[in-house]
N, C-alpha and C positions, 0 to 999 in steps of 0.2 A: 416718582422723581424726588418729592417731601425726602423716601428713606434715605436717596443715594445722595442728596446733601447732605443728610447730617453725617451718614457716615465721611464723608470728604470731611465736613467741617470737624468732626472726630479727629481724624489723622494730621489736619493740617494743626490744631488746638495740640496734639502731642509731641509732632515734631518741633512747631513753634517753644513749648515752652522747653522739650529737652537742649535746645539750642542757646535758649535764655539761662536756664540754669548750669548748664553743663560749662565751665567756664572755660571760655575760649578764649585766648589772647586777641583775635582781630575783631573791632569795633564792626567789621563787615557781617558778622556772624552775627550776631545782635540784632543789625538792623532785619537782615534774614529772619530771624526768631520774630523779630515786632510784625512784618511783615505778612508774615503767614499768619499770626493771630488774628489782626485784622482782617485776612481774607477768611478765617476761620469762622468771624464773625459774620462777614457777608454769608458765608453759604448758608448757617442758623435761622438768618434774620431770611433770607429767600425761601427757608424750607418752609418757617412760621408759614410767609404770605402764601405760599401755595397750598398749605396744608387747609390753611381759612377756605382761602378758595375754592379748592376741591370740597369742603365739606356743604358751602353754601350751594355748590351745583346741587350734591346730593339731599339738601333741603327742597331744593327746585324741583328739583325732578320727585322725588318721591312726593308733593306736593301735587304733583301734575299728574301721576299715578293715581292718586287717592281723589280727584277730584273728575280724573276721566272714569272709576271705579263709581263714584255715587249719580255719575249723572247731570244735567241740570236741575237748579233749585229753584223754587221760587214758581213753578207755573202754574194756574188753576186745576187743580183736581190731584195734585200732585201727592200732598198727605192731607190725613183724614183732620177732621176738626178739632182743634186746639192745640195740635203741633205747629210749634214754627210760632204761635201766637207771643208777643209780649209776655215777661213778666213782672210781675211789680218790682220796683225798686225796691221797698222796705220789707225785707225777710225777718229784719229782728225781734225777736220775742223780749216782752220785760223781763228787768231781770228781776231773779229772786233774791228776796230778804238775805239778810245772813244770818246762819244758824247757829241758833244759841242754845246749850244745853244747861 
């Protein structure tokens, strides 16, 4: 649905400005030109919010895939000893001197 908005807001964004620039004598034609940009703009700004949309489903789901894939977590006897354990917060190692030749 995303494509076939933008394509509208495409055609509407072209006819809109051939309209504006193509000099017309009647103020009527203008407003037409303004007219279609702005709906040019709605269809853009609709494609955006569904595009988000559609992408968050497929975070969802593919989310829901990988977590009906491993299983339940978390029960006694489930992995061997030290998996899943804590670990320390402090990984960092001193730092070294700097090198002088």
């Amino acid at each position: 649905m995303e494509e076939v908005l933008r394509a509208v807001g495409t055609i509407l964004v072209s006819a809109g400005m051939l309209l504006l620039l193509h000099d017309i004598a009647s103020p009527l034609w203008d407003t037409v030109g303004e007219v279609l940009l702005v709906d040019a703009l709605a269809c853009f700004v609709a494609a955006f919010v569904l595009g988000r949309r559609a992408q968050q489903r497929e975070r969802e789901a593919h989310a829901a895939r990988a977590a009906a894939a491993t299983g339940p977590r978390g029960l006694p006897g489930d992995a061997p000893s030290g998996v899943g354990e804590p670990v320390s917060p402090d990984t960092s190692s001193p730092a070294a001197p700097p090198h002088t030749s």
